[in-house]
C-alpha positions as CSV (number, residue, x, y, z in Angstrom):
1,X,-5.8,29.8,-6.9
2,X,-9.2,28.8,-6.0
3,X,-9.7,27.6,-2.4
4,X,-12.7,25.4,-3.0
5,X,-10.3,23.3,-6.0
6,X,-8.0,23.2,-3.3
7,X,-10.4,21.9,-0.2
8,X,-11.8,19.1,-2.8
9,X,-8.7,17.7,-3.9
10,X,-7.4,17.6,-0.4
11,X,-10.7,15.9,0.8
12,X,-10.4,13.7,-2.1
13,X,-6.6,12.9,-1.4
14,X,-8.5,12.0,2.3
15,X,-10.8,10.2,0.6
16,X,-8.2,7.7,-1.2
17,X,-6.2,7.4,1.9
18,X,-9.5,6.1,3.1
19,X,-9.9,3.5,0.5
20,X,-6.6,2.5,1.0
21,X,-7.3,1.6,4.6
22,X,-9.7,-0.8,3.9
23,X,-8.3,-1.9,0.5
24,X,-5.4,-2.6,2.4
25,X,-5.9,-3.7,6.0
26,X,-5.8,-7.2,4.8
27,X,-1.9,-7.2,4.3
28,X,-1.6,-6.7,7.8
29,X,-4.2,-8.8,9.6
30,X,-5.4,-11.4,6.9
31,X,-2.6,-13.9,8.5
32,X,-3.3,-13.5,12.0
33,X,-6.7,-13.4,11.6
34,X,-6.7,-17.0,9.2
35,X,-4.8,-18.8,11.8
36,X,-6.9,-17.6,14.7
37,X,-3.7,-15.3,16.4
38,X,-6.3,-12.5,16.3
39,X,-9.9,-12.4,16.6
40,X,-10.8,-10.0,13.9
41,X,-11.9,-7.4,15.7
42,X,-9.5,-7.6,18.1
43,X,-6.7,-7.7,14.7
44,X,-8.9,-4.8,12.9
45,X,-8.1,-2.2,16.2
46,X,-4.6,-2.8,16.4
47,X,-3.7,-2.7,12.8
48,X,-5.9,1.2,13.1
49,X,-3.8,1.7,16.2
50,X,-0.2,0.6,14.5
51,X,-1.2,2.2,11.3
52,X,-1.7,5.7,12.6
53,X,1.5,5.7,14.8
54,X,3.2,4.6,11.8
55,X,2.4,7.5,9.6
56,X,4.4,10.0,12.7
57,X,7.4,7.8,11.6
58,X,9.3,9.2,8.9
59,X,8.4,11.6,5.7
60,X,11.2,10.1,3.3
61,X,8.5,8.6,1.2
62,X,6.5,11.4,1.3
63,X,8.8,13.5,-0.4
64,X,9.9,10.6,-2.8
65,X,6.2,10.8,-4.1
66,X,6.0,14.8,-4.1
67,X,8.6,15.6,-6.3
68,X,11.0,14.2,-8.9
69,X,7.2,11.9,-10.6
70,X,5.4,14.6,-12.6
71,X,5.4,18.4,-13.2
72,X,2.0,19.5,-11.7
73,X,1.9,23.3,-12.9
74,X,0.9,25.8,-10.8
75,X,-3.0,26.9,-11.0
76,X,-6.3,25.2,-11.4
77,X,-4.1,23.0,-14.8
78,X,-2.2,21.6,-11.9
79,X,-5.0,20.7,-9.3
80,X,-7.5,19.7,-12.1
81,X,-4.3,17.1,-12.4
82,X,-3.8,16.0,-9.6
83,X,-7.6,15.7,-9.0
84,X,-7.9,13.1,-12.0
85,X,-4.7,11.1,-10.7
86,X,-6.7,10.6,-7.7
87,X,-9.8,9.7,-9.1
88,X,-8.2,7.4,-11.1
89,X,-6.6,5.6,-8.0
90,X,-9.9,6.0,-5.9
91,X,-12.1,4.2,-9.1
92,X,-9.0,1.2,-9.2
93,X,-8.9,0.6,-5.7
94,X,-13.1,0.4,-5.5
95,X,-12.9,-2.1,-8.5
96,X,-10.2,-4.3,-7.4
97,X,-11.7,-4.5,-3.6
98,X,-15.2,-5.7,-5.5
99,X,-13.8,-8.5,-7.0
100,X,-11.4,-9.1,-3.5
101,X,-8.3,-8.7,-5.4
102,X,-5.2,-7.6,-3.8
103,X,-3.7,-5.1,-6.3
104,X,-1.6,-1.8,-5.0
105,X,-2.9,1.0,-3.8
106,X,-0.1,2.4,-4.4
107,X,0.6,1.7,-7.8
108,X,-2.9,2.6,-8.5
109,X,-1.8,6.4,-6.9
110,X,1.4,6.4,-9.3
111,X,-0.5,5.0,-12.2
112,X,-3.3,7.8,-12.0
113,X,-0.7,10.7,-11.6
114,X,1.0,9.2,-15.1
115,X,-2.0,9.3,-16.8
116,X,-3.1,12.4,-15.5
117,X,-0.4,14.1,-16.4
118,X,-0.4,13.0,-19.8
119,X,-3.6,13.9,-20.4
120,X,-3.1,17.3,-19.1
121,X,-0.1,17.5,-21.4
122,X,2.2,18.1,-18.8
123,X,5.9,16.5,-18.1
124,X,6.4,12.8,-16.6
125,X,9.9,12.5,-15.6
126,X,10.1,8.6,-16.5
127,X,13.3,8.2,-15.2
128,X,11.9,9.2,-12.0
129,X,9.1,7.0,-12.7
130,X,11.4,4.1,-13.9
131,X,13.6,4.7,-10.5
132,X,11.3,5.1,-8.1
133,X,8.4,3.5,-8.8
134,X,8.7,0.7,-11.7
135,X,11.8,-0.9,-10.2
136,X,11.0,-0.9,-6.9
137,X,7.5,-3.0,-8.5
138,X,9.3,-5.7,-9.7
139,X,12.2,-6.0,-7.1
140,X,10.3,-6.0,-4.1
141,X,7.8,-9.2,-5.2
142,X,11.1,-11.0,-5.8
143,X,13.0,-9.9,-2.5
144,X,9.7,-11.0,-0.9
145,X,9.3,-14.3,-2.0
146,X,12.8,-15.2,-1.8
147,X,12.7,-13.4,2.0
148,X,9.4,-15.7,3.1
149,X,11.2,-19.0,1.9
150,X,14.3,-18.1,3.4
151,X,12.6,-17.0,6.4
152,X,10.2,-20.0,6.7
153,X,13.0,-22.6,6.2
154,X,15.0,-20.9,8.9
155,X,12.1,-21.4,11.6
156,X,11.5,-24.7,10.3
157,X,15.6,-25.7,10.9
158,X,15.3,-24.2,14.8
159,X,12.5,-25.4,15.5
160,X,12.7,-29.0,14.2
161,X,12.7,-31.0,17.1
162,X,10.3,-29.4,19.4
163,X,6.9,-30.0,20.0
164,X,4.7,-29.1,17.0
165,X,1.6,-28.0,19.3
166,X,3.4,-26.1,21.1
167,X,5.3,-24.1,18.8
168,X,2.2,-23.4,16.9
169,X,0.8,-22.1,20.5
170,X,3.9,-19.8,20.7
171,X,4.1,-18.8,17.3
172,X,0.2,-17.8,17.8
173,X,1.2,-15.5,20.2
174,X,4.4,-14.7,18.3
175,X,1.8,-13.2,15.1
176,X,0.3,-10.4,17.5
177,X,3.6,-8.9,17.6
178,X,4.7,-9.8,13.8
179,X,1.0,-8.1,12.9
180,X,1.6,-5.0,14.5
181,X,4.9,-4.6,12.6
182,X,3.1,-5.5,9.3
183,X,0.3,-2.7,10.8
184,X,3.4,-0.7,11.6
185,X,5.0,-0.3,8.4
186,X,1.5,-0.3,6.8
187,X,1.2,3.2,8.1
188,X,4.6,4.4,7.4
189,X,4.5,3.5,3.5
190,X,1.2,3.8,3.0
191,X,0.1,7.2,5.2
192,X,3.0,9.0,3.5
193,X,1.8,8.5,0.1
194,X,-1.0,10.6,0.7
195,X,1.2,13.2,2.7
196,X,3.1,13.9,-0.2
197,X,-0.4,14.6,-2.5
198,X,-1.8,16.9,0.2
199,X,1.9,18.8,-0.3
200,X,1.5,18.8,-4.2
201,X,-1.8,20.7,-3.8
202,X,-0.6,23.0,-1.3
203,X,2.5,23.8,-3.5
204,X,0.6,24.1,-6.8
205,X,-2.1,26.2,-4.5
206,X,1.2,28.4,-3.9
207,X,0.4,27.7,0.0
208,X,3.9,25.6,0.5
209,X,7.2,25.4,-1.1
210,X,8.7,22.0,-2.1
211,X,11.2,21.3,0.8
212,X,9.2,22.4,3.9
213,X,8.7,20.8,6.5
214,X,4.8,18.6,6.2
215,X,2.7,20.5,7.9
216,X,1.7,18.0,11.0
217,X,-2.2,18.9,10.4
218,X,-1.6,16.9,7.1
219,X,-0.1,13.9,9.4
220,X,-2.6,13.7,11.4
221,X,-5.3,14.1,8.9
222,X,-3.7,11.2,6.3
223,X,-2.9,9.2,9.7
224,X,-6.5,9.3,11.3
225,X,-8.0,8.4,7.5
226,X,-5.7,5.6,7.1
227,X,-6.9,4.0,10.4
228,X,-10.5,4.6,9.6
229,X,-10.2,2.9,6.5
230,X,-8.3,0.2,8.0
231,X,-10.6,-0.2,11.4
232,X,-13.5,-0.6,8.1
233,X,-11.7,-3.8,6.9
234,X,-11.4,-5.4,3.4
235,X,-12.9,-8.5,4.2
236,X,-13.1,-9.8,0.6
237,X,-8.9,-9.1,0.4
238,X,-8.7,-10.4,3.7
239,X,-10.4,-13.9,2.4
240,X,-7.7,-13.8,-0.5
241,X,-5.0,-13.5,1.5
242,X,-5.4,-14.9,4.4
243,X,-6.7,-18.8,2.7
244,X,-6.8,-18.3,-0.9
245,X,-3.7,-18.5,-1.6
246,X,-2.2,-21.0,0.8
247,X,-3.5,-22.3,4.1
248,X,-1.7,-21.1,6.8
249,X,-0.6,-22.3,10.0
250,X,0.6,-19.3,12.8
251,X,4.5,-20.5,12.0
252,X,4.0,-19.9,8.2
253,X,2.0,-16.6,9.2
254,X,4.4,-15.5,11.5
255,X,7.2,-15.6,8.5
256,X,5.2,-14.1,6.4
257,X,4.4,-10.9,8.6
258,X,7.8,-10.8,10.1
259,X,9.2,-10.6,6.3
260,X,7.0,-8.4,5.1
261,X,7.7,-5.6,8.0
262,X,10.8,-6.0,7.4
263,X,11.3,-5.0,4.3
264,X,9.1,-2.2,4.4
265,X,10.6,-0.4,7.1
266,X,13.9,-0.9,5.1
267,X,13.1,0.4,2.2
268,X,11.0,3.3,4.0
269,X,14.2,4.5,6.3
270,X,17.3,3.6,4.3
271,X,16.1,3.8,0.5
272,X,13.1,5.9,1.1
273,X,11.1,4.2,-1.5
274,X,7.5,3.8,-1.8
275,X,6.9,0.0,-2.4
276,X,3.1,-1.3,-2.2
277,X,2.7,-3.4,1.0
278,X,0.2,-5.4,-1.1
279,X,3.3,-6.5,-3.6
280,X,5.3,-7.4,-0.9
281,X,2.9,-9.5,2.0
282,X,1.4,-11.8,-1.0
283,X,5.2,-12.3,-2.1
284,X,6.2,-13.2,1.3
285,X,3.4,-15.6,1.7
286,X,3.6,-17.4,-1.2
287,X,7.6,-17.8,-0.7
288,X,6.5,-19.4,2.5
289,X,3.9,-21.5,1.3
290,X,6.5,-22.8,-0.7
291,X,8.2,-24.4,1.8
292,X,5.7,-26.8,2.3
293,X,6.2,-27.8,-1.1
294,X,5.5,-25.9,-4.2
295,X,2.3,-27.3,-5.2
296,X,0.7,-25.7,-1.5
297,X,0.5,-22.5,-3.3
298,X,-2.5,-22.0,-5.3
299,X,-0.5,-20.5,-8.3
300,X,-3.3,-20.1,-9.9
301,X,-4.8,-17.5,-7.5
302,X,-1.4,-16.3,-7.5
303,X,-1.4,-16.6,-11.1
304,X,-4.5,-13.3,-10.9
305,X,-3.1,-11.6,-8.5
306,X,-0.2,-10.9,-10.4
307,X,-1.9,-10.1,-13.6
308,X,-4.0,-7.1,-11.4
309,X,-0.3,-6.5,-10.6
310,X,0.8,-5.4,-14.1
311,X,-2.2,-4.1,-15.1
312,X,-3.2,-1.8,-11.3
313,X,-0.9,1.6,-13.3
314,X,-2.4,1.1,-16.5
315,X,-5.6,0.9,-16.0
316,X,-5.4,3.8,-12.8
317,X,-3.7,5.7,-15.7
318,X,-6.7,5.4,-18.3
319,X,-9.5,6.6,-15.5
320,X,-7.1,9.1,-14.6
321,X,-6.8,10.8,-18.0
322,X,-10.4,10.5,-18.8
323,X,-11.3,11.8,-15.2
324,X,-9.0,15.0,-16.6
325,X,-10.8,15.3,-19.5
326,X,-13.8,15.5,-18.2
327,X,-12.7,18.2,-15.2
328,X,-11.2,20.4,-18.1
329,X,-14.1,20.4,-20.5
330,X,-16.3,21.3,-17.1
331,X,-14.0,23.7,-15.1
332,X,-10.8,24.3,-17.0
């Protein structure tokens, strides 16, 4: 196996985790930040901070999003695929960050490895794909939204009758906390993702087996990248997010984050599942701004957000299996 294929993907593999730092640092700050909890910079530090200590966390996703997706074969076939999945991902996330559109990262990842694959005529275990990546998609939008409104109407039931000033004071304080959780579980999805590509390459490099232990030069390397990206900010997500959609006050942003965290570090420790933190924070916003009343969500912001939603895999897919073609007519 050639080396150099195998130092390029890997530094490419960085190279997204990168991207999905600052394609993604707005699902954890965007709320603090919009109701003044955080100062930006201040928000931009700890969400780096959270995110890397997250990624030491856990490896269940990574090992969800190694094996059991597509069959990368071993040999240059193999890295030129996973190569083009990457690309594909890297191209979706630059695109969708342009235009300040929240779409998944993730999803992006999954969607290039698909089309990848197929162009490299190799397997795609769909029922893999279905399990572990498609029904997670659509589930954990609806778990959010209906999370954020439950969430939001329970604050707004304890804290009826005290004094609206100064709950929004303590709940100010309340988002630093609910941030770093969001920050938190950013890192422990998100940083795994990545961890599981850098141990694709190694195994189709014949350098690791499927089933070791991730080598912790990998964690740190996918950690420190993740909090680069993220200490670079997405400020035209972060806009998006954090006012687009609703205006938030530090109660609303408090449910939002706490929901959010939540469920990722459920579905990262007890189902192992890869969800995209993007799916679920915009959920869980709009579910509180909802409360309010339903016409205080900007559906039709929310409206585009969820097209880029449906279309993040297939259009990650399509670069991806032109990116393959490409890298076979040249190398393969």
């Amino acid at each position: 196996m050639d080396t150099f294929a195998l130092v390029v993907t890997i530094g490419v593999a960085l190279f997204f985790t990168y991207t999905n730092g600052f394609h993604d640092s707005a699902n954890a700050i965007a709320t603090s930040v919009s109701t003044r909890a955080l100062t930006p910079k201040a928000a931009l530090a700890m969400a780096a901070v959270m995110n890397l200590a997250g990624a030491f966390m856990g490896s269940g996703v990574a090992k969800t999003v190694s094996e059991g997706l597509i069959q990368t074969p071993v040999g240059s076939k193999g890295m030129g695929i996973l190569f083009a999945a990457l690309v594909g991902a890297i191209v979706w996330n630059l695109i969708t960050w342009y235009f300040g559109l929240p779409s998944s990262s993730s999803h992006a990842l999954f969607g290039g490895m698909v089309g990848a694959a197929l162009a490299g005529g190799t397997t795609v275990y769909w029922s893999g794909v279905l399990e572990k990546i498609v029904i997670p998609m659509f589930v954990s939008p609806f778990v959010g939204l209906l999370a954020g409104y439950l969430v939001m109407t329970a604050i707004m039931w304890i804290f009826r009758k005290a004094n609206p000033h100064k709950a929004k004071r303590g709940f100010r304080i309340a988002q630093t906390v609910s941030a770093a959780g969001m920050a938190l579980g950013h890192g422990l999805q998100d940083a795994q993702k990545t961890m599981g590509i850098v141990v694709m390459a190694l195994v189709i490099a014949d350098v690791e087996d499927y089933g070791d232990p991730i080598p912790v030069w990998v964690k740190i390397a996918c950690a420190v990248m993740l909090s680069l990206g993220t200490y670079a900010g997405g400020w035209r997500i972060m806009r998006t997010l954090g006012r687009k959609i609703i205006e938030l006050d530090p109660p609303q942003g408090f449910a939002a984050e706490t929901t959010g965290a939540t469920i990722m570090f459920t579905t990262a420790f007890i189902f192992k599942a890869p969800i995209s933190t993007t799916h679920v924070i915009t959920s869980a916003i709009m579910g509180v701004g909802a409360t309010k009343r339903v016409n205080a969500v900007r559906w039709g912001v929310a409206k585009n957000i969820i097209l880029g939603w449906f279309i993040t895999m297939p259009a990650a897919a399509t670069v991806a299996a032109v990116s393959f073609w490409i890298v076979n007519l040249a190398f393969l």
